[in-house]
C-alpha positions as CSV (number, residue, x, y, z in Angstrom):
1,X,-22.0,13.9,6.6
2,X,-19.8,10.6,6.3
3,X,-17.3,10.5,3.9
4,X,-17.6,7.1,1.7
5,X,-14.4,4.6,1.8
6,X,-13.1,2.7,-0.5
7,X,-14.6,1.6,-3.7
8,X,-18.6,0.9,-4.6
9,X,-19.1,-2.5,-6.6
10,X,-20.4,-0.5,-9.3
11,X,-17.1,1.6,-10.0
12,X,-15.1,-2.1,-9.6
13,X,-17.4,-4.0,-12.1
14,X,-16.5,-1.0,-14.4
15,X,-13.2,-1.0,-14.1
16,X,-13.3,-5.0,-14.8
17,X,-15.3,-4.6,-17.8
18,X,-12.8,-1.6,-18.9
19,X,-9.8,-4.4,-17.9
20,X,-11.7,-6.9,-19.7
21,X,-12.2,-4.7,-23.1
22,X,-9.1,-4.3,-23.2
23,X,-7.4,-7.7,-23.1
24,X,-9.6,-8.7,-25.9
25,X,-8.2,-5.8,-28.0
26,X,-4.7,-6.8,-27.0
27,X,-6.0,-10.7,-27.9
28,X,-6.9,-9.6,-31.2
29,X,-4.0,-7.6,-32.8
30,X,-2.4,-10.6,-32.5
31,X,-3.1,-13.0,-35.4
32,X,-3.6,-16.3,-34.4
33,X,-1.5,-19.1,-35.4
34,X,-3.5,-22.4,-33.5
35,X,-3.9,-23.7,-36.8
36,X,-0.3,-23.6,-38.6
37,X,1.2,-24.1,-34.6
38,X,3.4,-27.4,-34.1
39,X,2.8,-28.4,-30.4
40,X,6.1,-29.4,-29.9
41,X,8.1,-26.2,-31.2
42,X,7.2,-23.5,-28.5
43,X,9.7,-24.1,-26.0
44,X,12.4,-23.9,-29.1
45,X,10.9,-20.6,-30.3
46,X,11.0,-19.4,-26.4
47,X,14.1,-20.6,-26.0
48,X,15.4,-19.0,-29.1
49,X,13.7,-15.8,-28.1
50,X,15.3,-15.6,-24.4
51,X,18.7,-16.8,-25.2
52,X,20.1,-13.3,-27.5
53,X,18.9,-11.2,-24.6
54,X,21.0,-13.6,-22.3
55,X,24.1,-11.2,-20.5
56,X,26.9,-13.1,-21.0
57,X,29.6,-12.5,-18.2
C-alpha cells in the first residue's frame, strides 16, 4: 500500500476556514473606531506608539 503525501484539499480548506474563524474573532475584540477616526491622525498615533520603544544609544 502507498503511503499518501502531503496534504488533501479537504484538510487545507479546513485549516483555512479554522485560519479564517479566527481572524474574525481577533477582528472583533477590537472595537471599532471608523466612525470617531480622523484620517489624518494615524501616522501621529503610530508614530507616537513606536517612538517610546525606540533604543536610544
Amino acid at each position: 500500500m502507498e503511503q499518501q503525501r502531503g496534504f488533501t484539499l479537504l484538510e487545507m480548506m479546513l485549516v483555512a476556514l479554522l485560519a479564517g474563524i479566527a481572524a474574525s474573532l481577533v477582528m472583533m475584540a477590537f472595537p471599532s473606531d471608523r466612525q470617531s477616526a480622523v484620517p489624518g491622525r494615524w501616522p501621529i498615533f503610530a508614530r507616537s506608539s513606536i517612538l517610546p520603544w525606540k533604543r536610544v544609544n
